[in-house]
N, C-alpha and C positions, 0 to 999 in steps of 0.2 A: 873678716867675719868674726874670727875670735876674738878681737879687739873689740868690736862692737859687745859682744855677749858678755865683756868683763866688764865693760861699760855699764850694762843694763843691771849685773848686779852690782857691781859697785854701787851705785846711784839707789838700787835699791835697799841696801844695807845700811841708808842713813834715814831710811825712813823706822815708826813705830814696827815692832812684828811680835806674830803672836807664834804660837806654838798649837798646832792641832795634831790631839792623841788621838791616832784611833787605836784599833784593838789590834791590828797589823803593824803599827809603830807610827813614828811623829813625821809631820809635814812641819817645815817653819816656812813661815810667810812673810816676809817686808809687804808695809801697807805705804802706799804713796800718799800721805793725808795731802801733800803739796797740792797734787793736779786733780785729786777725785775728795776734794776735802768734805761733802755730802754722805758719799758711801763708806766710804771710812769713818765718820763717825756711828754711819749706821750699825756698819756693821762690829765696829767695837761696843756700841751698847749692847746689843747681842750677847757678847763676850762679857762683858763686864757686869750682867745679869744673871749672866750665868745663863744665858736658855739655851745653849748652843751643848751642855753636858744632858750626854743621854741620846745626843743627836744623830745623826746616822747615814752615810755616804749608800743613796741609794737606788743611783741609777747611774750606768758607766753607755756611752757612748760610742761604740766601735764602728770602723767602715762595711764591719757584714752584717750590724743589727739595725739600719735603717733603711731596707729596701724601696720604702716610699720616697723617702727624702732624695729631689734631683741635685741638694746641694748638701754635700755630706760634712758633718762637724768628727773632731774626738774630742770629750772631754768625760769628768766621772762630775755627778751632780751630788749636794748633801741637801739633808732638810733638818729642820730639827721634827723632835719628836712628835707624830701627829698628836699626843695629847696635849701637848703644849700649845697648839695653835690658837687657844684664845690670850695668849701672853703675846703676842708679836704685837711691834710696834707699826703705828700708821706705813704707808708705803711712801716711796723718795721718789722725788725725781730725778728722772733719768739724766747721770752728767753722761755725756755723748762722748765714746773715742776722739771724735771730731774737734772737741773744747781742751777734754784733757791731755791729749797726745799717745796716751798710753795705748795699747796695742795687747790684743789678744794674741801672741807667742805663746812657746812651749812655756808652761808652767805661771802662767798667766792666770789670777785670783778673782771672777768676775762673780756680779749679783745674775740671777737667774730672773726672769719676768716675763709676763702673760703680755699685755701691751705696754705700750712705754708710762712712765710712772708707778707701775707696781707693783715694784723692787719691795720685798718685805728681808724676811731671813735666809731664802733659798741662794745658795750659790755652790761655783761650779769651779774647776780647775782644768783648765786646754794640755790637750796632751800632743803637743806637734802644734805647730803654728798656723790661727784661725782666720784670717783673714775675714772673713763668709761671717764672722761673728763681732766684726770692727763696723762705725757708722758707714752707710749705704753698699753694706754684707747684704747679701741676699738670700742668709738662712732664715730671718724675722721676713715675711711681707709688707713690713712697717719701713722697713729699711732704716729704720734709727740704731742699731745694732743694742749690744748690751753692755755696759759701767765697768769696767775693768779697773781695780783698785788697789793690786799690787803682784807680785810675782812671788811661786817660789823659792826659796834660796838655799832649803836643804830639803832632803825626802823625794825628793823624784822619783826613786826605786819605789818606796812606797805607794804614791800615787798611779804606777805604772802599775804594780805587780794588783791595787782596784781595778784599774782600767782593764785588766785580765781577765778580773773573776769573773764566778759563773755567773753567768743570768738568763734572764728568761726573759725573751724580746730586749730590751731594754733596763729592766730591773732586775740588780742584782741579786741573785737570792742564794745565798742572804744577804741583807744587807750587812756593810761593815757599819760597825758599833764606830763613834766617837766619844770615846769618855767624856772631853772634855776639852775647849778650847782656851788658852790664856794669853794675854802678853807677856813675853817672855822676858826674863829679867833678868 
C-alpha cells in the first residue's frame, strides 16, 4: 500500500502544480493535464486570471454535518468570490473518472458541479478516500461522478485542520480566506 501512495505522488510531481494560500497556510497541488487535460486547463485559466485571489474555502464536509445524505462524502469545498461570478468562464465538460483513471483519494483536487457539464470555478479537496464520488459513485443521482484533476502533495495538515473548522450545517463560518492561487515555480 505504501508503494502504491509513493507511486501516486511520484507520478503526480511530474505534472503542472500550483500553490493555494489560504490565510491558514499553503496547499500545493500537482495537476494531471495528461488524463484530465479539459479541467486542468480550466481550472489554470482560473489561476492565470487571477479570479481565484480573494476566493474562499467555504464549505467543509464532515461525517456529523450531513444527516440527510444516505451516502456520506468528506471533503472542504472553495468558490471564488460571490462578486466575481459574472467573470467565470463557460462551464466544461465533464471528463469522467471512468476515461481519466484518476480517483477521488485522500487529497484528491476535484471540480464541484450541479449536473454533469457544469463544472465552472467551484472545486473541492476529499479528505479520506471517496469512492461515492468516482464515475457510478452514488453521491450524484446522475451517477457520472465528479472530474478529479490532480492531488495534493504538500499541505494536508492544512486542508484537515479546514475540514475542522467551525461551521454551521455545512458552512464554514467563517469562511477561510484564499489569498490567492498560483503555479508554482
Amino acid at each position: 500500500m505504501r508503494f502504491v501512495c509513493l507511486l501516486v505522488v511520484a507520478l503526480a510531481l511530474r505534472g503542472e502544480q500550483v500553490v493555494i494560500e489560504t490565510t491558514v497556510g499553503e496547499i500545493r497541488v500537482a495537476l494531471d493535464e495528461k488524463r484530465a487535460p479539459r479541467t486542468v486547463a480550466n481550472f489554470l485559466r482560473y489561476v492565470d486570471a487571477r479570479i481565484y485571489d480573494g476566493a474562499r474555502f467555504h464549505r467543509t464536509v464532515t461525517m456529523a454535518n450531513q444527516p440527510d445524505n444516505r451516502i456520506k462524502i468528506e471533503v472542504i469545498q472553495a468558490e471564488i468570490d460571490p462578486s466575481r461570478e459574472k467573470e467565470e468562464f463557460a462551464a466544461i465538460p465533464l471528463e469522467q473518472t471512468s476515461k481519466t483513471g484518476l480517483r477521488h483519494v485522500d487529497g484528491a483536487i476535484s471540480m464541484a458541479r450541479d449536473g454533469p457539464d457544469t463544472a465552472t470555478s467551484s472545486f473541492f479537496i476529499c479528505v479520506g478516500t471517496q469512492p461515492s464520488l468516482d464515475f457510478g459513485g452514488k453521491r450524484n443521482p446522475d451517477g457520472q461522478g465528479f472530474a478529479a484533476f490532480g492531488h495534493v502533495v504538500e499541505g494536508m495538515d492544512v486542508v484537515r485542520k479546514i475540514h475542522q473548522s467551525k461551521a454551521k450545517a455545512q458552512a464554514l463560518d467563517p469562511p477561510i480566506g484564499i489569498l490567492h492561487v498560483r503555479r508554482a515555480r
